[in-house]
N, C-alpha and C positions, 0 to 999 in steps of 0.2 A: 448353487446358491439361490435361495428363492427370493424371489421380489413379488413386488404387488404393484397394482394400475389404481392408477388417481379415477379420478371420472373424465380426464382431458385423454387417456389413454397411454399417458406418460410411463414410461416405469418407474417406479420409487427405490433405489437402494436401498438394501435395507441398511438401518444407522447402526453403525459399531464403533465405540468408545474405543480410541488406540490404546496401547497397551500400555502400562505405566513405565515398564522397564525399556521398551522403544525409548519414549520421551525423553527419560532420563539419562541413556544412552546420546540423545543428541544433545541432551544440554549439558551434560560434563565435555562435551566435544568442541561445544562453544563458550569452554571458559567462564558459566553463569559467574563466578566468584568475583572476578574481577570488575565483568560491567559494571553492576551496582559501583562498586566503589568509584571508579572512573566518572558515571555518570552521575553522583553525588559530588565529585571533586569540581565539577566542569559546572554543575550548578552553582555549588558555593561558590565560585570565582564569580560566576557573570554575577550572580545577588551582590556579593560585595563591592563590583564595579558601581554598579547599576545604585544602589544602596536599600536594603531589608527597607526601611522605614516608609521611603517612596513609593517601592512598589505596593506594597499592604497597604497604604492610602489611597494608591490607582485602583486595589482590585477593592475596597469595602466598597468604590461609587458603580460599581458595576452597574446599568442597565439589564433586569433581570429576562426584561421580555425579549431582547435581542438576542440573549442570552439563551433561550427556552428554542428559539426559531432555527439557532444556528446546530443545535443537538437535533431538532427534529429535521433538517438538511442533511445530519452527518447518520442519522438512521437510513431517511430513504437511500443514501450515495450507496448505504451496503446492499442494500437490493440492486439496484441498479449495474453495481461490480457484479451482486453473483448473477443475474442474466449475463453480463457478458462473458463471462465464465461458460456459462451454458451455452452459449452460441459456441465456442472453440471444443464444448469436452459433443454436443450432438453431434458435430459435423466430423469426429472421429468414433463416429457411435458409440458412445456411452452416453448412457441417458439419467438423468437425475431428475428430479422434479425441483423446479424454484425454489418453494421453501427448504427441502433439505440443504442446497447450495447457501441458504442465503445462512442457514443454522449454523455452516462450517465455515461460513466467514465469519460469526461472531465467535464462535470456538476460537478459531484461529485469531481473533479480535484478543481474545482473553488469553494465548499463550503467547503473545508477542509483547504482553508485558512482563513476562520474563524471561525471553529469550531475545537475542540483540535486535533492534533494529526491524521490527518487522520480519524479518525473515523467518520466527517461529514460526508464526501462524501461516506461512507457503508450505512449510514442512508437514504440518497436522494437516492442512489441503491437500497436498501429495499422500502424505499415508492414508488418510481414510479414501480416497479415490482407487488407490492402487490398492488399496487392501479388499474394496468390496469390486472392480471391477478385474483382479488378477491383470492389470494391464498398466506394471508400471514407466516405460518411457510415455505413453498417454498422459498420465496422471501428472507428469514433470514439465512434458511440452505444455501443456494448456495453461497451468500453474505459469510458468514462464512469459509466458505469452499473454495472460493473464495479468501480468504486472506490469510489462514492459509496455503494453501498448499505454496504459494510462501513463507512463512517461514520455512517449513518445509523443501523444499528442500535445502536455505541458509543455514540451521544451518548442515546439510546432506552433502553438499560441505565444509564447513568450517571443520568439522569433519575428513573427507577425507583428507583434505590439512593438518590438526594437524601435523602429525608424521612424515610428510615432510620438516614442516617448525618448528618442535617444539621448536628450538633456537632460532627463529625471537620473540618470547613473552614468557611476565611472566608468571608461574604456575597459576596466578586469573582468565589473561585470557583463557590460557588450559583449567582450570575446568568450567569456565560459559560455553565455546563453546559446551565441553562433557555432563554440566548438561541441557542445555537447548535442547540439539538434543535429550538425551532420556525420558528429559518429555515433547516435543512436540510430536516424534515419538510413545510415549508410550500413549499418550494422540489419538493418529489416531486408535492403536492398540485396544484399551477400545470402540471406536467409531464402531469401524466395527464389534466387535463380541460382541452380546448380551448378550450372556451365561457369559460369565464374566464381564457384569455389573451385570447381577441377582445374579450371585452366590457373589456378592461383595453387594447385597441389594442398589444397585443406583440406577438398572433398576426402582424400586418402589419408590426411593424419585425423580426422574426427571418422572416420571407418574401422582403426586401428583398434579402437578402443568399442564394445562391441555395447555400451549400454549408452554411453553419447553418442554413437553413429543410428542408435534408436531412436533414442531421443530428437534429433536432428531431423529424421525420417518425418516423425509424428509430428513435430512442427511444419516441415512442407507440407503436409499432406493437408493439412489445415485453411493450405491454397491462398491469393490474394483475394479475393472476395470475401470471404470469413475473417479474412485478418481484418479489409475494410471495414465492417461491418462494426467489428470489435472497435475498430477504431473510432469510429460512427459514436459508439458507445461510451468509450474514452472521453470523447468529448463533452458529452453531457452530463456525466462524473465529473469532469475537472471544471465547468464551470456549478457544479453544487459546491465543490473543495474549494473553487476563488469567492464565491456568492457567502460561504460558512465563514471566510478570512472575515469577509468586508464586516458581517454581522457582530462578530466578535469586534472589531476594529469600534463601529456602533456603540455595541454595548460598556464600552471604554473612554465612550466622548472622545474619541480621534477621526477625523477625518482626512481620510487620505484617499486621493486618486487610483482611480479603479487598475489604471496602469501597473502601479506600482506591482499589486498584488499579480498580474496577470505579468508581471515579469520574476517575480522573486519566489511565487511557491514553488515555480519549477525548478530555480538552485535549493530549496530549500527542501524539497521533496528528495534529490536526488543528494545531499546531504545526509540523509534519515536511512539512507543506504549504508553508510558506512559501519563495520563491523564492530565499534568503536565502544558502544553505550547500550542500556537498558533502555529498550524502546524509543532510541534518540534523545534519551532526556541528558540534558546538557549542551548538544549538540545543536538541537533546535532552536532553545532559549540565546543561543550563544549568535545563533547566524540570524533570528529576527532582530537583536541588537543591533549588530553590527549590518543588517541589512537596511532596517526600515529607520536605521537613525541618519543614513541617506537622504531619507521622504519628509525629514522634519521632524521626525518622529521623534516625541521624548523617550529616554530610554525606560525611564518607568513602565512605561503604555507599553514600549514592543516586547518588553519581557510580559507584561501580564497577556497581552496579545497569546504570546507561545504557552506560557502557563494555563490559560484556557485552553487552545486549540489539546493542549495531552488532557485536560479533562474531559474534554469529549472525546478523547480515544480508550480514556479509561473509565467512561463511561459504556461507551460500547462494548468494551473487554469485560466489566461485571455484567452485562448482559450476557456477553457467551457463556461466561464461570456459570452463571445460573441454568443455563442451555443445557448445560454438559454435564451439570448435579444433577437435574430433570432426567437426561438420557441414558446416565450411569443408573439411578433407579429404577426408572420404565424395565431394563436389562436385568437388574435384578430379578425384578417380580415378573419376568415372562421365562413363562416352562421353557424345560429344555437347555436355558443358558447358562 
């Protein structure tokens, strides 16, 4: 397969457009049909809690300039994800150059609004990786590893801020924040050391199966310094992802302690996981309600709050869509393909 060098000496993969019939093989796999509707039903409900009239009054006073700051936040965090990306796919030699990384996070930006929850866009990451480097438990570990640590480190900050702000929320919330930090962390902890999957007889049933005992492989090999490092990275991502909450919060005339946001995007984030909805929609409008009306927060405000933050996800997504039409044609008009 040939590649080409940047002028840093990088190598460049070369870009190939997944295949449509792949795609669509996965998204009949995940049920497309149903989300939308799900995720329209979960909407309509909170709108009508909440009431149509209120909210469309919160979003026409919008602040436009906080508004403009909190998209140019939510552009750089995707560069920022795909160097950390590149830190975990270098350190198992595959080499990409930054810009292409950061192209297939908005690719992957643009197919995760129609496949559930995010999780599209890890799958278009996975296939164009393992498709241009023949090396797929790589392509899956990194990808994984790749998502998990920016949870990791959210639920790490939320944890931290608890016993600062343990008055701002109820005991349910306390205990999700405490149990999800030590079985994600506990969950890294089982990843890095062998000896205690074996002596727990896992190391033998994730070997059984011969493309997760790869996978598995490829994430150790990844080492604790590189996960740090990632993690390092994590961090400076998820305080763009609390700094983009606050600004949106800004541009809505609500003022809420910085606390709050640095205890709630990380239920909120881990939320947008579930297999549930079309890009979290419903799902997320539903738990800023019910979260930041905790904070004082009128419900109007934390619905338009969530109704922004998917506009800037679906702003980024018609960035990839456009990415993807560019690299579909480029492919066209070059010989040979």
């Amino acid at each position: 397969m040939a590649t080409g060098r940047n002028g840093g000496g990088r190598v460049n993969a070369p870009a190939s457009r997944p295949s449509t019939v792949g795609l669509m093989r996965l998204r009949r796999g995940l049920s497309p049909a149903l989300k939308p509707i799900l995720s329209l039903a979960l909407l309509a409900f909170v709108l009508n809690r909440v009431g149509w009239g209120e909210t469309c009054q919160t979003l026409s006073g919008v602040r436009l300039a906080y508004l403009v700051a909190a998209l140019a936040l939510t552009l750089v965090g995707i560069v920022v994800r795909a160097y950390r990306w590149q830190l975990l796919l270098d350190t198992l030699g595959l080499q990409f150059s930054l810009p292409r990384l950061t192209q297939l996070y908005f690719v992957g930006a643009f197919f995760s609004t129609f496949l559930p929850t995010g999780v599209g866009g890890d799958v278009v990451r996975v296939y164009e990786v393992a498709q241009q480097s023949a090396r797929s438990p790589e392509a899956i570990s990194t990808v994984l590893l790749d998502r998990a640590s920016g949870l990791l480190v959210l639920f790490l900050m939320a944890l931290v801020a608890l016993p600062f702000s343990r008055s701002l929320v109820g005991g349910q919330i306390a205990v999700a924040i405490v149990l999800l930090t030590l079985l994600s962390w506990g969950g890294l902890a089982l990843l890095l050391q062998q000896a205690w999957l074996d002596r727990l007889g896992l190391l033998r049933l994730v070997r059984r199966f011969s493309m997760l005992g790869d996978v598995y492989q490829a994430m150790h090999a990844c080492g604790a310094t590189i996960i740090g490092r990632a993690l390092a990275v994590s961090f400076l991502f998820n305080v763009l992802l609390i700094a983009t909450n606050v600004l949106i919060a800004w541009a809505l005339h609500a003022n809420i302690s910085l606390w709050y946001f640095v205890l709630f995007v990380p239920i909120i984030s881990s939320l947008l996981m579930l297999p549930v909805s079309l890009s979290g929609l419903g799902v997320r409008e539903g738990a800023y309600v019910y979260l930041f009306a905790q904070a004082g927060v009128l419900t109007s405000q934390a619905l338009s709050m969530s109704l922004l933050v998917y506009t800037m996800n679906v702003a980024t997504g018609l960035i990839g869509g456009i990415l993807y039409v560019v690299q579909g044609l480029c492919e066209l008009r070059t010989p040979g393909r």
